[in-house]
C-alpha positions in Angstrom: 0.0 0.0 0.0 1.5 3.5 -1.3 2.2 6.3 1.4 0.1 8.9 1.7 2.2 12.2 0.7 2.4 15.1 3.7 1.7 18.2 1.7 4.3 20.7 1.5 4.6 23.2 4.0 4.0 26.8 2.9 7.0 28.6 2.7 6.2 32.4 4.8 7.7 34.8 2.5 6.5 38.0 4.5 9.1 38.0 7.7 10.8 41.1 6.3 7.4 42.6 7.2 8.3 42.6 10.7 11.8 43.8 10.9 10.5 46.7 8.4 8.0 47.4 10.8 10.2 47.9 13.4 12.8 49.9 11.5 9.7 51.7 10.5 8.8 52.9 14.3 12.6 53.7 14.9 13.1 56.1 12.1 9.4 57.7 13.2 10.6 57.7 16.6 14.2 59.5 15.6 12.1 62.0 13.6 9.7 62.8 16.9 12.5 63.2 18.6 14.6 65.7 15.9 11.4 67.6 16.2 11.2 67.8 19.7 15.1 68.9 19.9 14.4 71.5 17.7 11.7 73.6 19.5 11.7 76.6 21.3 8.8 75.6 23.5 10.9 73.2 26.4 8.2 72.0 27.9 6.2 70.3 25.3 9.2 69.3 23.9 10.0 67.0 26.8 6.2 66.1 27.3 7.1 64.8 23.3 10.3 63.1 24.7 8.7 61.4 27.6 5.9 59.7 24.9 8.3 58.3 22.8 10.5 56.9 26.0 7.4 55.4 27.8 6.0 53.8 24.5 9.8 52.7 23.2 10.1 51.0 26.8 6.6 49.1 26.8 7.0 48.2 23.5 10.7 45.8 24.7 12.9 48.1 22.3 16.8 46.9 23.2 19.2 48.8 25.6 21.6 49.8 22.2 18.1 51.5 20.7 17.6 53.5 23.3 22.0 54.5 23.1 21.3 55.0 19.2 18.6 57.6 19.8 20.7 59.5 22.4 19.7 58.2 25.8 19.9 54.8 28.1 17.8 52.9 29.7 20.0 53.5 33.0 20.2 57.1 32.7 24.1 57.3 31.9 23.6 58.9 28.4 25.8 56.9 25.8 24.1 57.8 23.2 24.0 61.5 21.6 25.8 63.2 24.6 22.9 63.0 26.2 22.3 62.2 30.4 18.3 61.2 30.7 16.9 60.1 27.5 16.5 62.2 24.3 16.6 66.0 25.3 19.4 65.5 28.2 22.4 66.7 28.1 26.0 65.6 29.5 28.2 68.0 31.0 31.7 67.8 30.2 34.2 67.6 33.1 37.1 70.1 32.7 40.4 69.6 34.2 41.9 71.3 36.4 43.8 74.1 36.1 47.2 74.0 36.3 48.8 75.8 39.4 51.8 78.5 38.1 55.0 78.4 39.9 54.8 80.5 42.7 57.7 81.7 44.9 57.9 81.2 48.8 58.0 84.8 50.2 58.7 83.8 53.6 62.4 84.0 53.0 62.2 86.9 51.3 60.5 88.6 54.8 62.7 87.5 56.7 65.8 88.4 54.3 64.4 92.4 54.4 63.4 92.5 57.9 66.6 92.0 58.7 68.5 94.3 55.9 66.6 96.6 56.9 66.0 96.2 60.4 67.7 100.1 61.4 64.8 101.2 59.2 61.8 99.3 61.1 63.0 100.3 64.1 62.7 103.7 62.9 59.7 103.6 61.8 60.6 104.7 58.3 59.6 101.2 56.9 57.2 98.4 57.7 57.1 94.7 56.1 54.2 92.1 56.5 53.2 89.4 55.1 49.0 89.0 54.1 47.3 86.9 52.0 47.9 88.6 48.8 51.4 89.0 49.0 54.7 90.5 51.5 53.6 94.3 52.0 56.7 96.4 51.7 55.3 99.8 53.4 57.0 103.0 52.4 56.3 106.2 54.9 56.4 109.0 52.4 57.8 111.8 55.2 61.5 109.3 54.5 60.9 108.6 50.8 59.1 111.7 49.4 59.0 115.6 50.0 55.7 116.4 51.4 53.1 117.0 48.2 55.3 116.3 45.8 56.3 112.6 44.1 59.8 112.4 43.6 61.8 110.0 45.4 64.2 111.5 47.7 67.7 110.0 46.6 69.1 110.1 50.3 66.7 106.5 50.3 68.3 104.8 47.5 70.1 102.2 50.1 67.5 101.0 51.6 65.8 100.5 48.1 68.8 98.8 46.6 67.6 96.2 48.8 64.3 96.1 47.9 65.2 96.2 44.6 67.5 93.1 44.7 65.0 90.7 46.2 62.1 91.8 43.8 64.7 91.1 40.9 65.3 87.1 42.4 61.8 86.5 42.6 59.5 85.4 39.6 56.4 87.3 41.6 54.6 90.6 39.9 54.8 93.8 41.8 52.0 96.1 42.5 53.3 99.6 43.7 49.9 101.5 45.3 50.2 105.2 46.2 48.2 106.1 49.8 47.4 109.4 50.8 45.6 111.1 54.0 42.3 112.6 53.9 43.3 116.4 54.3 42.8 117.2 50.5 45.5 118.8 47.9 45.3 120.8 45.4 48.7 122.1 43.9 49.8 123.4 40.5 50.8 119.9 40.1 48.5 117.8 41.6 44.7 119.1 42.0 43.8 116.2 44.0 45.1 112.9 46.1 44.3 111.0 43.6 46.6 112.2 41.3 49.4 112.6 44.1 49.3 108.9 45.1 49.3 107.6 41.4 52.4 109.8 40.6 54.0 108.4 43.5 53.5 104.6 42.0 54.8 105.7 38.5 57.9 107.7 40.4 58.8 104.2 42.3 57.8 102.5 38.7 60.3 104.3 36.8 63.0 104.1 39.5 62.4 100.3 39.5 62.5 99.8 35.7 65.1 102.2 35.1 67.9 102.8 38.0 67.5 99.2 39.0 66.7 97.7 35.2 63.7 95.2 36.3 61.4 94.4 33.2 58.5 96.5 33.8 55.5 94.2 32.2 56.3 92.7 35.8 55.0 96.0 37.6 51.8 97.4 38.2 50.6 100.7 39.7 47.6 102.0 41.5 46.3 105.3 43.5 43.9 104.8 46.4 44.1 108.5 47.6 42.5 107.6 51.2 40.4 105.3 50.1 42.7 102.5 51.8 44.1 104.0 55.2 45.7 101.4 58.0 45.4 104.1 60.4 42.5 106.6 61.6 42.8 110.2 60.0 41.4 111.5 62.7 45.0 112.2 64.6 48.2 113.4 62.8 50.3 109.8 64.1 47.4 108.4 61.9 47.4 110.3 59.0 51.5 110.1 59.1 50.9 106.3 59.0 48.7 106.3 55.7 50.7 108.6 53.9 52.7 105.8 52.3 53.6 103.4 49.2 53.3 100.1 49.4 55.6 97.6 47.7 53.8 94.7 47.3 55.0 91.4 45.9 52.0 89.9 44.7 50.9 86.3 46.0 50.0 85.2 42.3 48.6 82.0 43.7 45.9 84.0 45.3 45.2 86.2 43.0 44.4 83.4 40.6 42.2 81.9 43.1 40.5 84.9 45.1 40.7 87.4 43.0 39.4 89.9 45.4 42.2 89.2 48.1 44.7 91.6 46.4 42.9 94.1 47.3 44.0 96.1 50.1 41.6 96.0 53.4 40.4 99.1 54.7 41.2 100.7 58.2 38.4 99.3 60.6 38.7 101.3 63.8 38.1 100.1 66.9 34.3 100.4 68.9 35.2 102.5 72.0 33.9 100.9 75.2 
């Protein structure tokens, strides 16, 4: 007795359907999402973006989908630079900057306090250290003629000194002309301000020219009595802000705190 033939099976020849389908919803979704990117309106563009994540997660679509269209299913943004899904964004971490060389001015205190410790104890010069730098203080009744800005020669030792430790150190210098509050006005000079700047540009030049130090590593400034470290209000006080300050610049700080190269203001004491 003859076999009975199975009949052939049919052959499905419409399988591409499927993966056409699905390449069809990706590309729509991309679209949506292009769309969404490109509107002004943020807030329906991420009500957009939200849609298309909430129906591309029910519908199963793979982890490296969801990196294609810029966004992963755990939030780390592989995709297009982006943190949380399409719309996100990733910040990008900047080094750090590079700290500069910076000289250790303690030596250098110590080294001037004690070449010119006659002149401390005389009262003719003072030298601190503060945050934005060691504070070479300058009284102007031994450096300059009263109301005028020319540096009396009779000091030049006691700036030679000055001079040779600025010129080991890679620091800037800042030279900053104070003055008391009693107001000028002079053929010369019609106000403090303009006496205290001539006084930096007089210690400039001397600097720059009788000592020879590159000048691009000065800089000069005028605070009239806008910055005293005494009270006006007696003559000792006034004596003690009449004065230029040499000050080798802590460039460390004044990368980081800008503001701290400023000088502080006299803050007088509350009387009890």
């Amino acid at each position: 007795m003859a076999r009975k033939k199975h009949a052939a099976e049919h052959e499905n020849h419409e399988r591409w359907l499927i993966s056409y389908a699905d390449f069809i919803t990706l590309l729509f979704a991309f679209f949506v999402v292009m769309f969404a990117s490109s509107q002004s309106d943020k807030a329906k563009a991420q009500q957009v973006s939200d849609s298309v994540k909430e129906a591309l997660d029910k519908g199963g679509v793979p982890k490296v989908v969801h990196e294609i269209l810029g966004g992963t299913v755990d939030d780390k943004g592989v995709g297009n630079a982006m943190i949380r899904g399409p719309g996100g964004s990733k910040p990008v971490v900047q080094p750090p900057p590079q700290p500069t060389a910076v000289a250790e001015l303690t030596p250098s205190l110590e080294f001037l306090t004690d070449a010119l410790q006659k002149e401390i104890k005389d009262g003719k010069i003072d030298i601190h250290l503060e945050p934005r730098g060691l504070v070479v203080s300058l009284r102007q009744s031994t450096f300059f003629p009263s109301g005028e800005a020319a540096v009396d020669p009779a000091t030049l030792d006691s700036l030679d000194k000055i001079a040779a430790t600025i010129r080991k150190l890679p620091n800037s210098v800042r030279f900053e002309g104070h003055t008391d509050s009693i107001p000028i006005h002079t053929a010369r000079f019609r106000s403090n301000w303009e006496l205290s700047a001539a006084r930096s540009i007089a210690m400039l030049e001397l600097f720059s020219g009788h000592y020879d130090i590159p000048r691009n590593r000065f800089a000069i400034a005028g605070y009239a009595d806008t910055a005293p470290k005494d009270s006006n209000d007696t003559p000792e006080g006034r004596a003690h802000n009449r004065r230029v300050d040499i000050v080798i610049l802590n460039q460390q700080v004044l990368m980081n705190n800008p503001g701290q190269a400023e000088p502080a203001p006299f803050a007088p004491t509350p009387k009890k």
